[in-house]
N, C-alpha and C positions, 0 to 999 in steps of 0.2 A: 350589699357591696362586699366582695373580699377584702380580708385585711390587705394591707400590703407587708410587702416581707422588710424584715430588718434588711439595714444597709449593708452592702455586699463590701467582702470580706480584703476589704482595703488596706495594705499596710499603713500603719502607724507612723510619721514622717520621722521622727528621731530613729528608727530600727538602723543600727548597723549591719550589715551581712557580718555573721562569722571567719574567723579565716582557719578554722578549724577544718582540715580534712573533712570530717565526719560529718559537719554541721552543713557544709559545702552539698556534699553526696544529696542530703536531705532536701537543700533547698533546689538542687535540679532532679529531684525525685517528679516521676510524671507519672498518674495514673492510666493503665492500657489493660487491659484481660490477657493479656501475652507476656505481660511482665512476669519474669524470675522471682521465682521465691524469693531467692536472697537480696532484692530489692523491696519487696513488701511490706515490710517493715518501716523505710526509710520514704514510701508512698501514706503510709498509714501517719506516722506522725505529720508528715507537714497536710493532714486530711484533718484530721484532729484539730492541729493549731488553727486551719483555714475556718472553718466551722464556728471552733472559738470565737476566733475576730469575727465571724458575722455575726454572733450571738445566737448561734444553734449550737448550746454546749456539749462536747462527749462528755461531759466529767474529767473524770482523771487522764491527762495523756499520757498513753502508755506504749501506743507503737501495735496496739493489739486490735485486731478485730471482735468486738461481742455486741451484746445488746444494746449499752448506750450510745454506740455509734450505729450501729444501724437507728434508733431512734430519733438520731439527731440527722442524720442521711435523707428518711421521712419526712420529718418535718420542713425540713428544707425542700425536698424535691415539694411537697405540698403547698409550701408559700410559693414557690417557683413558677408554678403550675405545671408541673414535671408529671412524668409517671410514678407515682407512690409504690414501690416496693422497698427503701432502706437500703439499696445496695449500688454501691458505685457504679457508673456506667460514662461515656461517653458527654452526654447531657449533663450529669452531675456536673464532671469534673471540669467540663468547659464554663458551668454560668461560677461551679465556686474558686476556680483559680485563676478569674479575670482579675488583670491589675493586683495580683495577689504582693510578688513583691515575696522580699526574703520573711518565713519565719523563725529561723535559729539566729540567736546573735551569742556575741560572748558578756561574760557577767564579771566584774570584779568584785567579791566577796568583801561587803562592807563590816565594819565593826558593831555594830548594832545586829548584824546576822549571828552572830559568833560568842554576843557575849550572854546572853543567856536572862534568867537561868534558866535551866533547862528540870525535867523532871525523869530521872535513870529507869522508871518502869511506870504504867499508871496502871494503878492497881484494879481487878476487876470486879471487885465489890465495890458499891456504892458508898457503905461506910467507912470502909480504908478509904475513898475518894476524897469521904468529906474530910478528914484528917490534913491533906494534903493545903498547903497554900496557895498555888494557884495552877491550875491542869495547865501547863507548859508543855510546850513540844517536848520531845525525850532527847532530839539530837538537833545540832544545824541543819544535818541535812534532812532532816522531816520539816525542817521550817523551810527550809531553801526550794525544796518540792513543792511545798503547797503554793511558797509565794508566785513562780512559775506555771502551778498547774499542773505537774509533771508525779509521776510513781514514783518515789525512792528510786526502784530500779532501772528505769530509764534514765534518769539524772545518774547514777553509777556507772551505767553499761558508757553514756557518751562521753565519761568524765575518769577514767580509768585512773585508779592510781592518787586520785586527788584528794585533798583535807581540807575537806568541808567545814573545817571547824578553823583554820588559817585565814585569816583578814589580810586580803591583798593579793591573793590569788586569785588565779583566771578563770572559768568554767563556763564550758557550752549550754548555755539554756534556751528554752521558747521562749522565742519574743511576746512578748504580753502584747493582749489586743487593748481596745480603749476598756479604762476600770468601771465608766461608769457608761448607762443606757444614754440613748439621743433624747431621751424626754422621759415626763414622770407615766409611772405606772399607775393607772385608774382599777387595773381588773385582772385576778390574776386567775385562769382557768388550773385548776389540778385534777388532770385527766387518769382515773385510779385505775384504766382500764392500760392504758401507754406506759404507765411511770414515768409521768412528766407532767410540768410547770409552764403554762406557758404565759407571758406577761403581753399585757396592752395598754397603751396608751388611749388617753381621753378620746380621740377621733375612732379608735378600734382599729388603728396599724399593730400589727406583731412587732414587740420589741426585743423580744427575746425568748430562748425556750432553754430548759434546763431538763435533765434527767431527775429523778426522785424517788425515792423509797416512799411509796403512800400507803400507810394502815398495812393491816394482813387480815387475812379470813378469819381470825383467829380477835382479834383487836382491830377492827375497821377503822378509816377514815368516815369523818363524818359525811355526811350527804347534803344538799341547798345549794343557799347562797348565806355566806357570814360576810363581817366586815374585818378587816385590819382594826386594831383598838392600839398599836404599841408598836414600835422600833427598838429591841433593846441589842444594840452593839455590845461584845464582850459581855454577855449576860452569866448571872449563878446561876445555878437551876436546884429548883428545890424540890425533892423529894416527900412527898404527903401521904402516908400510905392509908389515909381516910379517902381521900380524892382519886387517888389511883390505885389501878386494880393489878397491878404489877407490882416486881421487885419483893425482898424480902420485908416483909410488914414488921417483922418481930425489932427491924434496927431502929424501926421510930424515923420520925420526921427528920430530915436531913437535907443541908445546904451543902452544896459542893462549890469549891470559889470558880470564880472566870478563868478561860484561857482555851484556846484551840482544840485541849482531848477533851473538854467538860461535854460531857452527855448529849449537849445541844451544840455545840459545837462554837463559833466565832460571832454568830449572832440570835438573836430569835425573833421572828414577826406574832407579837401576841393576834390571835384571832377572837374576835365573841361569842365563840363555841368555846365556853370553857376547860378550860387544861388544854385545846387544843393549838399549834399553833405552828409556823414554817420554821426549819431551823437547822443548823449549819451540823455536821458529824466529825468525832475523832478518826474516824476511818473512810476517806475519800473513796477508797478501792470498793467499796460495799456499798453504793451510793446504787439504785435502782436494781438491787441484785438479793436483798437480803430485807425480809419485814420491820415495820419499826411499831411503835407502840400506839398507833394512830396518825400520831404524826405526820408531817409533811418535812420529810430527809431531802436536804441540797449539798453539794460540796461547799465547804466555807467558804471559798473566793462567789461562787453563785448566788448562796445566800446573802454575802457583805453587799454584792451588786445589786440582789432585788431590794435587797434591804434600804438601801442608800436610794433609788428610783418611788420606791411607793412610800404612802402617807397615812395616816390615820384616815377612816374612811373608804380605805378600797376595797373594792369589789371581791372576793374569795370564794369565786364557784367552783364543787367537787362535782364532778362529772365519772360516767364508767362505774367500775364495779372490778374489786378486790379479784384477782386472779382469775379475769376476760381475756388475759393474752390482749397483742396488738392489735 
């Protein structure tokens, strides 16, 4: 039986429409092969957020056409039972902007965004890391981006002028889709051939798919089936350079504290393939574009979500093969 696909790409009932020009533009953005360049842009983000809210993530919303949006196009068109190629078309856009509903709304900048602390550089050694007290965003507005889902630079371009770092001010953001999956995660397939994650629940319905950095040719993902052993939310990560075959060996064993730029990012799924395990990155824009160390690399908001849906016990099969292309 095919799975069935996650729940179509329904606004949220609290979303306000923006009354922001710009945010405006976006939310009567329609996808056509005739559209102006200079709409494209304003097509691609509410493509992105719509997607989101179904749980076929781009990763980062950036307003840009690349890989992780065609991957997320794919998989969608595949649950759908669509024609598989990743690229928008007519079908797409009809099954994912039914009932879609506004994605931009406006944001009033809380004091908990603003007050910090914050960390002014994160150092790119691992043992200047571990010196640090806790891998913190660098700015509000690197927190205010992730909390949304959004690039740094798209949050700039639709926020011109703004102080991100000001409590009580306005700013056009994505409307956030629902935080957490319809049901728990039993099995979570990570396809080394796609750079993707894709989750299921107990009956084998598709609950979600994610973009991911898995292994490199060089340091592979492991191959089976493992299980889940661990949920560690805001996790350290420690460095062992007897266990790992990376990093500089000569700084010794090192613990780096929690927080969003920490190496593993916002959360980590321990797997029973030891050292190995799913886990969140300080660099969302690098997320299925750039090797990791074995690992299984998600954006932190993707990871907090699988993280929060699965259990000790689930299913963790690597499928594909290190640089198969699509």
């Amino acid at each position: 039986m095919k799975p069935a696909p996650p729940t179509a790409a329904v606004a949220p009932a609290a979303v306000q429409p923006s009354s922001n020009p710009a945010a405006q533009a976006i939310d009567r953005a329609t996808w056509s092969s005739q559209a102006p360049p200079e709409q494209l842009s304003d097509v691609l983000i509410r493509v992105q957020a719509l997607l989101q809210r179904a749980h076929f993530s781009p990763g980062e919303i950036d307003g840009k056409d690349g890989g992780n949006l065609k991957t997320a196009v794919a998989a969608f068109e595949q649950a759908h039972n669509l024609p598989v190629d990743g690229l928008l078309d007519d079908q797409v856009w009809t099954q994912l902007s039914r009932n879609a509903g506004p994605v931009m709304t406006d944001y009033v900048i809380a004091a908990e965004d603003v007050q910090g602390p914050f960390v002014a550089e994160i150092p790119k050694e691992m043992a200047d890391q571990a010196k640090l007290d806790h891998l913190a965003y660098k700015s509000p507005l690197e927190g205010l981006a992730e909390k949304f889902h959004m690039s740094p630079e798209l949050l700039q371009a639709l926020n011109p002028g703004a102080d991100f770092a000001r409590a009580g001010s306005t700013i056009v953001v994505v409307a956030p889709g629902a935080a957490d999956l319809p049901a728990k995660v039993a099995r979570v397939e990570v396809d080394k051939s796609r750079l993707q994650a894709r989750a299921y629940g107990a009956d084998g319905a598709l609950l979600a798919v994610y973009p991911a950095t898995v292994g490199s040719e060089d340091r592979p993902a492991p191959s089976g089936t493992w299980e889940v052993r661990a949920v560690a939310p805001e996790p350290t990560y420690t460095y062992d350079p007897s266990r790992l075959t990376f990093g500089k060996k000569s700084a010794g064993k090192l613990t780096i504290k929690a927080g969003p730029n920490n190496p593993v990012g916002a959360t980590w799924i321990d797997l029973t393939k030891e050292t190995y395990g799913i886990h969140g990155t300080p660099d969302p824009s690098l997320v299925g574009k750039v090797a990791s160390h074995g690992c299984v690399r998600l954006t932190n908001w993707d990871v907090a979500q699988l993280g929060r849906a699965v259990e000790k016990g689930a299913k963790v099969v690597f499928v594909g093969s290190e640089g198969a292309g699509a």
